[in-house]
Every structure is written in structure tokens, then in C-alpha cells.
PyMOL CGO cylinders between C-alpha atoms (Angstrom):
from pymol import cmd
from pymol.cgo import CYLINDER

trace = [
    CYLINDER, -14.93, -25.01, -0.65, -15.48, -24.83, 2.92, 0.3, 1, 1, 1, 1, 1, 1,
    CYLINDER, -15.48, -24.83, 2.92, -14.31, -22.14, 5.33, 0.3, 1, 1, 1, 1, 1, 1,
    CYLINDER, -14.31, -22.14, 5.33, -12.12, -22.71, 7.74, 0.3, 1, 1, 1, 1, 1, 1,
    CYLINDER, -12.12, -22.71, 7.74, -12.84, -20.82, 10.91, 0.3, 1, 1, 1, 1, 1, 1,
    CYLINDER, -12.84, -20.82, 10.91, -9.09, -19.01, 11.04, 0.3, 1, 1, 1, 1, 1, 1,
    CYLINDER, -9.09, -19.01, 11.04, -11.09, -17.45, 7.81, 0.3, 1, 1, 1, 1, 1, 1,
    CYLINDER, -11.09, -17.45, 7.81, -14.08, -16.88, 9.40, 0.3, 1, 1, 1, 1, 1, 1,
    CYLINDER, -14.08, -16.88, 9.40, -12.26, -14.92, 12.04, 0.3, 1, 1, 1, 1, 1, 1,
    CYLINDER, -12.26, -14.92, 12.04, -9.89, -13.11, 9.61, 0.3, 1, 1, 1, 1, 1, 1,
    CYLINDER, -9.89, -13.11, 9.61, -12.77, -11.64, 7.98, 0.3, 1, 1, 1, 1, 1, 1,
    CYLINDER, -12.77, -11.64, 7.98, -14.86, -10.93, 10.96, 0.3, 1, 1, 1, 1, 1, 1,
    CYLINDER, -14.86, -10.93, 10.96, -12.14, -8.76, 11.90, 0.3, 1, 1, 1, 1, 1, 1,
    CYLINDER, -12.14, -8.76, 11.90, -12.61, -5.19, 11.66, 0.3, 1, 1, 1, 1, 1, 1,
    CYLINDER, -12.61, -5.19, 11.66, -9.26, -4.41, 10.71, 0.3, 1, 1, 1, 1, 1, 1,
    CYLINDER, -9.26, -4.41, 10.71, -9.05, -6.69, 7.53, 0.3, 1, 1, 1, 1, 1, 1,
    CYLINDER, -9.05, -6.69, 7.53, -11.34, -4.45, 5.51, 0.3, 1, 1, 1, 1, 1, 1,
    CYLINDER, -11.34, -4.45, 5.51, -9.36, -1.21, 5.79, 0.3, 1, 1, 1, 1, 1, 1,
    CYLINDER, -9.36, -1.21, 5.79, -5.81, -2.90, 5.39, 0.3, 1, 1, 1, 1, 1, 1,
    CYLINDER, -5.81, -2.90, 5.39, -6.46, -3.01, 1.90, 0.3, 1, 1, 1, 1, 1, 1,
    CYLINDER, -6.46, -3.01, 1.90, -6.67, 1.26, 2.15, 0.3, 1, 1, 1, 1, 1, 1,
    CYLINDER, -6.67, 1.26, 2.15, -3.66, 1.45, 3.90, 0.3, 1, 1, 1, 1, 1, 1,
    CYLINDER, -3.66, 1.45, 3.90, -1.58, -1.55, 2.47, 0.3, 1, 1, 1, 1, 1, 1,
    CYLINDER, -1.58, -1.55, 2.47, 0.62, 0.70, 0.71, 0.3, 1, 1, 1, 1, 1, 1,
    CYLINDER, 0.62, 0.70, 0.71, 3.80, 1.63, 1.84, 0.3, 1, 1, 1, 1, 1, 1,
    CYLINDER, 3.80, 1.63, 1.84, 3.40, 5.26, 1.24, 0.3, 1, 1, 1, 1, 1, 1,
    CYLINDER, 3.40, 5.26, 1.24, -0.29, 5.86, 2.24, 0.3, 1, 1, 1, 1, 1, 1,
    CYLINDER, -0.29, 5.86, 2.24, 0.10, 6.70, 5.41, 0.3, 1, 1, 1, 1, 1, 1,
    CYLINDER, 0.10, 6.70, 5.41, 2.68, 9.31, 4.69, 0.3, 1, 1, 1, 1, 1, 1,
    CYLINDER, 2.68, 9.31, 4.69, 0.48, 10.33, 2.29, 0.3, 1, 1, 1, 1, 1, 1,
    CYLINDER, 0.48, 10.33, 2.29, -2.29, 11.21, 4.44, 0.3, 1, 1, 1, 1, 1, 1,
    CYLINDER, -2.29, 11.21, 4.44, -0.30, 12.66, 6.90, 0.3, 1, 1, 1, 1, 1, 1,
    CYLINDER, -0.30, 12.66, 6.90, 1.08, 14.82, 4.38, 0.3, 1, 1, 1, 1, 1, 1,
    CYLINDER, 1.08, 14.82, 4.38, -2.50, 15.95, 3.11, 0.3, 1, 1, 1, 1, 1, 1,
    CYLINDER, -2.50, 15.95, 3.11, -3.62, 16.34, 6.49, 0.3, 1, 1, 1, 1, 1, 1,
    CYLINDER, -3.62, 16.34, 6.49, -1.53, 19.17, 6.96, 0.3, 1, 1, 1, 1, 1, 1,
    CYLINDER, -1.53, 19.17, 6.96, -3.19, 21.23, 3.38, 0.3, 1, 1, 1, 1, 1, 1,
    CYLINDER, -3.19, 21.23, 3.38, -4.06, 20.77, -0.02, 0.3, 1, 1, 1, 1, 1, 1,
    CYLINDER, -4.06, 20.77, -0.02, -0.89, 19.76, -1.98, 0.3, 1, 1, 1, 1, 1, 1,
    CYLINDER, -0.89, 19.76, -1.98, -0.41, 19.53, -5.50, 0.3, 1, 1, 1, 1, 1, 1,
    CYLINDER, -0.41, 19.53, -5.50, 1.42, 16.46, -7.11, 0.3, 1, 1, 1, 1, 1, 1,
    CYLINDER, 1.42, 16.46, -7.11, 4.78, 18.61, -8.06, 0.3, 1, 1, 1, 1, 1, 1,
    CYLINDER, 4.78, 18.61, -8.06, 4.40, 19.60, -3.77, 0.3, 1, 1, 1, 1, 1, 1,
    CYLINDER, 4.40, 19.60, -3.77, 3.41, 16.18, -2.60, 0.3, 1, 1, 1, 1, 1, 1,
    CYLINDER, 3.41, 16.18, -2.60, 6.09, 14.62, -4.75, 0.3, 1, 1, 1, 1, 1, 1,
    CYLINDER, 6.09, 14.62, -4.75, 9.39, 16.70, -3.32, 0.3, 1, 1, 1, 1, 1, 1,
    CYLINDER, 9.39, 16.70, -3.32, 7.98, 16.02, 0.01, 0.3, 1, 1, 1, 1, 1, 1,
    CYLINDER, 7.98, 16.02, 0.01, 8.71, 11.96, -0.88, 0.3, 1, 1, 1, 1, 1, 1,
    CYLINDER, 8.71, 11.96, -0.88, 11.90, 12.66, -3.00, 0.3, 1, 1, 1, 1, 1, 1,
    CYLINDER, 11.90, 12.66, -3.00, 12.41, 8.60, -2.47, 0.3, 1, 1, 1, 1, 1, 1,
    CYLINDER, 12.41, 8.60, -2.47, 9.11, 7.85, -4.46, 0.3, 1, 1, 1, 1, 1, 1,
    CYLINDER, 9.11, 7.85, -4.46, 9.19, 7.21, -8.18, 0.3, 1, 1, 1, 1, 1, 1,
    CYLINDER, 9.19, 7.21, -8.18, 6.15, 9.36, -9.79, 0.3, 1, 1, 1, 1, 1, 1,
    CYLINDER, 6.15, 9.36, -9.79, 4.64, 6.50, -10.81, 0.3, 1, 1, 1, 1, 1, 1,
    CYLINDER, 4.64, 6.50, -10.81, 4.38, 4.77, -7.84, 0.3, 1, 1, 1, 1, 1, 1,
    CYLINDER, 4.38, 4.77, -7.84, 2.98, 7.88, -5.86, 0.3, 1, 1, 1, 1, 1, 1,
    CYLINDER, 2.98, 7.88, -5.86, 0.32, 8.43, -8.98, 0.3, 1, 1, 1, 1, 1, 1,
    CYLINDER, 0.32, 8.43, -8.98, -0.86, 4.88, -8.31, 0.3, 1, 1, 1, 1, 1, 1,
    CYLINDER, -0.86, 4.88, -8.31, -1.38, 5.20, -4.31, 0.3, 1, 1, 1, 1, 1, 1,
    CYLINDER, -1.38, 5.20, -4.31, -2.78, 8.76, -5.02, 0.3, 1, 1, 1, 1, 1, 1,
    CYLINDER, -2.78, 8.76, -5.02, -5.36, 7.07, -7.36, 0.3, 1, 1, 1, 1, 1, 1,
    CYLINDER, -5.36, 7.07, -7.36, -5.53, 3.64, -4.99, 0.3, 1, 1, 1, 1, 1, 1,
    CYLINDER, -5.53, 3.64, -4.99, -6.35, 5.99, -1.86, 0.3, 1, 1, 1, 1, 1, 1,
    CYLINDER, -6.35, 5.99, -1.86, -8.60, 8.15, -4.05, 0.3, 1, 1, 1, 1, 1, 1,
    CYLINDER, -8.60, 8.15, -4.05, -10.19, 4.79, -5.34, 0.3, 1, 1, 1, 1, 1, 1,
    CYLINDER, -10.19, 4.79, -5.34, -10.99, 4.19, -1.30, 0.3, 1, 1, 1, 1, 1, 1,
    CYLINDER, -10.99, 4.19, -1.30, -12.55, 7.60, -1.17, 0.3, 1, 1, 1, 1, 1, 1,
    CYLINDER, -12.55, 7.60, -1.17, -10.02, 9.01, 1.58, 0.3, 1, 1, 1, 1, 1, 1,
    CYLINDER, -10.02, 9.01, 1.58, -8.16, 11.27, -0.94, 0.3, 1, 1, 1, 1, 1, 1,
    CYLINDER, -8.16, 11.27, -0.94, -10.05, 13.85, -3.14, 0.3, 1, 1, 1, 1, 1, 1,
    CYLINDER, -10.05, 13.85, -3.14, -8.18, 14.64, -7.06, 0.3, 1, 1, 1, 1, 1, 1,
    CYLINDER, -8.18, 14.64, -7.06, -9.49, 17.89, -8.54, 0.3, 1, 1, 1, 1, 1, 1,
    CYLINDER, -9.49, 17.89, -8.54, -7.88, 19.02, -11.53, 0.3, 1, 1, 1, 1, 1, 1,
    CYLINDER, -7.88, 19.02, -11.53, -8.15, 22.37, -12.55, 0.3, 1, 1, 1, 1, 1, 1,
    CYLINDER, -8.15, 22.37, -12.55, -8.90, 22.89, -16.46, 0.3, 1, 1, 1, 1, 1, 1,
    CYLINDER, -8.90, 22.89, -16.46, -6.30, 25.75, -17.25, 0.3, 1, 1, 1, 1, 1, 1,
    CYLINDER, -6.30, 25.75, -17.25, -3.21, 24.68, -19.61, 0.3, 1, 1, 1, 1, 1, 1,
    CYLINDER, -3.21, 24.68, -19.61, -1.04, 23.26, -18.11, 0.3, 1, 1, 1, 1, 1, 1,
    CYLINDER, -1.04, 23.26, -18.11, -3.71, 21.97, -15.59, 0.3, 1, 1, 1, 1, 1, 1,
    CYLINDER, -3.71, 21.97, -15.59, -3.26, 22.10, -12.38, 0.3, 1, 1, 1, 1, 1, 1,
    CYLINDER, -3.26, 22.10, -12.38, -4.42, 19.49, -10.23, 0.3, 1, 1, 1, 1, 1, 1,
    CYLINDER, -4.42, 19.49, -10.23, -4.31, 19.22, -6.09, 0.3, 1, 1, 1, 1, 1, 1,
    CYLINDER, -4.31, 19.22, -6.09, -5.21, 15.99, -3.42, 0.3, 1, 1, 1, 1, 1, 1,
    CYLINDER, -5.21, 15.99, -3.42, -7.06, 16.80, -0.27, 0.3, 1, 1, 1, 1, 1, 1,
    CYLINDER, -7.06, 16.80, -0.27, -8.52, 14.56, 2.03, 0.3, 1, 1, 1, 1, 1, 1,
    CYLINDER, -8.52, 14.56, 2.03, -12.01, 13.69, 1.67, 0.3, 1, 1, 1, 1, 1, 1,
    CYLINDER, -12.01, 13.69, 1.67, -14.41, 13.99, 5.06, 0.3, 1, 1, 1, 1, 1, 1,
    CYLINDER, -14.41, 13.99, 5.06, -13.88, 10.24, 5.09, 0.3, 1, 1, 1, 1, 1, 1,
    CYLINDER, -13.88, 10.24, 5.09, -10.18, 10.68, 4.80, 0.3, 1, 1, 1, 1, 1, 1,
    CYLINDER, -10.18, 10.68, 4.80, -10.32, 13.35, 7.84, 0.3, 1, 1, 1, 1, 1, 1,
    CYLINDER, -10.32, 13.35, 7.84, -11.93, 10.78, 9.77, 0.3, 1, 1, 1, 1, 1, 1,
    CYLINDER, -11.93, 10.78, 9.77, -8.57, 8.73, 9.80, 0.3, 1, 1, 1, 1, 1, 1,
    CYLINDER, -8.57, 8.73, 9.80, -6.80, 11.30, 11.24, 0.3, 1, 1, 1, 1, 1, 1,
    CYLINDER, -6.80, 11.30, 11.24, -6.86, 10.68, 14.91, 0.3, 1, 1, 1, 1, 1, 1,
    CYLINDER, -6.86, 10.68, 14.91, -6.15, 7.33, 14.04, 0.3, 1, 1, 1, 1, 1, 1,
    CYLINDER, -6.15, 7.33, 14.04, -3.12, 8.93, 11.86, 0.3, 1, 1, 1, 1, 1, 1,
    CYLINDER, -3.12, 8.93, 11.86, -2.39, 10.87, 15.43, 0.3, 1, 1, 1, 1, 1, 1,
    CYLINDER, -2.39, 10.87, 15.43, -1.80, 7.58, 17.57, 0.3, 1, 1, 1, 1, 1, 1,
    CYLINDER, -1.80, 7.58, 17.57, 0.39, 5.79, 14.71, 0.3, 1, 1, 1, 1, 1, 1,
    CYLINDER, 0.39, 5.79, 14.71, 2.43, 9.17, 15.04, 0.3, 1, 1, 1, 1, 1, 1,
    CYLINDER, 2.43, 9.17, 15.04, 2.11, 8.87, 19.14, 0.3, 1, 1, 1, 1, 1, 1,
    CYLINDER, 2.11, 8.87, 19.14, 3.23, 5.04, 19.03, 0.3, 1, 1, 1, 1, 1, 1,
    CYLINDER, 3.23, 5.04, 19.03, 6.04, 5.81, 15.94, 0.3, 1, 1, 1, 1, 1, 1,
    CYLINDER, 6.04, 5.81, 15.94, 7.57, 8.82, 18.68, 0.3, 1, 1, 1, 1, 1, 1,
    CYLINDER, 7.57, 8.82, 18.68, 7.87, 5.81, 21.13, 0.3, 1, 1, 1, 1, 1, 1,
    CYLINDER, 7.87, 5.81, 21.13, 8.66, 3.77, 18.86, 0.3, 1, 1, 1, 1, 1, 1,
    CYLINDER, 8.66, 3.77, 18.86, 11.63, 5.99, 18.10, 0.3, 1, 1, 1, 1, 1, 1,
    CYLINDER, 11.63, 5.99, 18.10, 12.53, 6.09, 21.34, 0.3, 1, 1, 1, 1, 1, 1,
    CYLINDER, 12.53, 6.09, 21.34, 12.61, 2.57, 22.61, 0.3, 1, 1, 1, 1, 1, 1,
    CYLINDER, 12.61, 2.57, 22.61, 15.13, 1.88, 19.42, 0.3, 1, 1, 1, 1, 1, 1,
    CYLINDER, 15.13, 1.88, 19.42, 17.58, 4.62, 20.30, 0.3, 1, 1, 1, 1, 1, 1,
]
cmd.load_cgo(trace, "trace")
């Protein structure tokens, strides 16, 4: 199968191989979240009172899969287990900052 070059482009574009980190619709509130502390799941998850458990276990795993988002689980009964951000995952954060910049405009130019 040949490519076409709208394909070439698409995936010479820089953007196209970190859409698939932040594809879901919660990750970025997830990182913003953990960029403020260490959470753990019970904390993270009345933060989001609109996401199912499930769903927030599966980005939690998806952004931990895409190494920004660190899962240590502590062995006491019950365990105890808390997210950070991974170095990686800290390196998104100024790009975090000016999504939050652009959403406060954002905001604005609606109202």
C-alpha cells in the first residue's frame, strides 16, 4: 500500500506522536491535578466526582503506560497506593501552563 503524502505529513508531525498520551478526555486534568502533589486514587477521584472509577483507573494506567504518571503502591493492608508525575511527566508542565493560559482566554472570549 502506498503512502499518500497527507500521511507522510501527518506522521512527520511532531504533534501526532504525543496525541496518543493526551487523547483522553481526562488526562490533562489529570496531570494538572498531580502537578500540584502526590494524590492517592480515593484523593484524585473526589477531585473528578464526574469520572466513573473505572474510567479514571484506565487513564491512570494509559498515562502511566506513557511514562508521564508514576503508580507506587504501598504493601500495608489495605494498600495504599499514590500517582505522581514522573520527570518526564514534569516536563509537560509548562506546556500544561499555556493550555491553562489559552483555557483563561478562552474563558473569556466566550463570556
Amino acid at each position: 500500500m502506498n503512502k499518500s503524502v497527507s500521511d507522510e505529513n501527518f506522521l512527520d508531525c511532531p504533534f501526532a506522536s504525543v496525541q496518543k498520551v493526551v487523547r483522553g478526555k481526562w488526562s490533562m486534568v489529570i496531570l494538572y491535578f498531580l502537578s500540584q502533589r502526590v494524590l492517592r486514587f480515593g484523593e484524585l477521584n473526589r477531585k473528578m466526582l464526574m469520572v466513573t472509577q473505572a474510567y479514571l483507573t484506565k487513564e491512570l494506567r494509559l498515562l502511566e503506560e506513557y511514562g508521564l504518571v508514576n503508580r507506587k503502591v504501598y504493601p500495608p493492608v489495605p494498600s495504599k497506593v499514590e500517582h505522581a508525575l514522573t520527570p518526564l511527566g514534569e516536563k509537560s508542565l509548562p506546556v500544561l501552563k499555556a493550555w491553562e493560559n489559552f483555557a483563561v482566554d478562552y474563558q473569556d472570549y466566550q463570556a
